[in-house]
C-alpha positions in Angstrom: -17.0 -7.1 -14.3 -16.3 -3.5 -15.4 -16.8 -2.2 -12.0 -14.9 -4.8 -10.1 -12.1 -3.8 -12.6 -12.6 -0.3 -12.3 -12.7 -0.8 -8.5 -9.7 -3.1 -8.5 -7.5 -0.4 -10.9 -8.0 2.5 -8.7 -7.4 0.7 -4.8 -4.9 -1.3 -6.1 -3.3 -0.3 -9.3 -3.7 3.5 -7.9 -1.8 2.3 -4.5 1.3 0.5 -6.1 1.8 3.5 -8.6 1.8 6.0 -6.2 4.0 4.1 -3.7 6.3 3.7 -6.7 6.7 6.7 -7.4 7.0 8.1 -3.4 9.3 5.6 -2.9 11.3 6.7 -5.5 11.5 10.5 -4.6 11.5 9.3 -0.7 14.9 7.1 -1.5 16.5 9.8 -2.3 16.1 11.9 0.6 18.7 12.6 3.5 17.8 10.6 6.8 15.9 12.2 9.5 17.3 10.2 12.3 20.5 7.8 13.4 18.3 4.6 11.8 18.3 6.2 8.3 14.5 6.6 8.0 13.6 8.5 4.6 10.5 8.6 4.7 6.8 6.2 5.6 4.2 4.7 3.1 0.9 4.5 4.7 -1.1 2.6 2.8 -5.0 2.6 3.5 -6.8 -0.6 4.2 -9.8 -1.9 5.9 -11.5 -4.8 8.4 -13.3 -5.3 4.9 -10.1 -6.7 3.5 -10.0 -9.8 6.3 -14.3 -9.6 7.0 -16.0 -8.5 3.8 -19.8 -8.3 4.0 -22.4 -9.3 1.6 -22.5 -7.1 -1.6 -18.8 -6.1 -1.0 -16.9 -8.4 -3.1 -14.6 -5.8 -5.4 -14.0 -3.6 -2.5 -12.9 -6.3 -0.2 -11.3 -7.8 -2.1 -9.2 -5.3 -3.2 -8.1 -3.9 0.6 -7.2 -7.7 1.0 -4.6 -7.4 -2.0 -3.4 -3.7 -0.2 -3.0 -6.2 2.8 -1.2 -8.6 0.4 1.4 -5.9 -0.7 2.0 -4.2 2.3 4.5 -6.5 4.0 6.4 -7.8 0.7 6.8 -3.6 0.1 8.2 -3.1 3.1 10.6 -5.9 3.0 11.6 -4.4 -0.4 11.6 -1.0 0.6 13.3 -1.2 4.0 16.7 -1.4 2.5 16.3 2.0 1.3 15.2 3.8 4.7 11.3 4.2 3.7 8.6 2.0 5.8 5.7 1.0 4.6 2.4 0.3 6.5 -1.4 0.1 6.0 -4.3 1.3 8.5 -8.0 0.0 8.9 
């Protein structure tokens, strides 16, 4: 269990904190264009989140949870001008 937690505190725990804390600096930027963008999160993920493979539990996973908290951040983020999104 110490490495699924270990695992789980750095893709995850690591990824909310530092989107916090962008977020927080980015919402208080001046727009770049007419639609008051402020900035982009890009959060990394992988096929592993949705297709994990044998052996790959923690790490799987964990990109499923980034995939999890991508969508809710954005709806909660958009309001201030910052996008967030996740690539595989």
């Amino acid at each position: 269990m110490n490495t699924f937690r270990k695992v789980f505190e750095i893709n995850v725990f690591g990824t909310a904190y530092v989107a916090k804390y962008a977020s927080i600096v980015m919402s208080k930027n001046k727009p770049v264009n007419d639609r008051n963008e402020k900035g982009v999160i890009i959060m990394i993920s992988s096929v592993a989140g949705e297709d994990g493979q044998r052996g790959m539990s923690a790490y799987s996973s964990t990109k499923g949870a980034i995939n999890g908290l991508t969508l809710p951040m954005a709806r909660d983020l958009g309001k201030y001008g910052i996008r967030v999104l996740a690539i595989a």
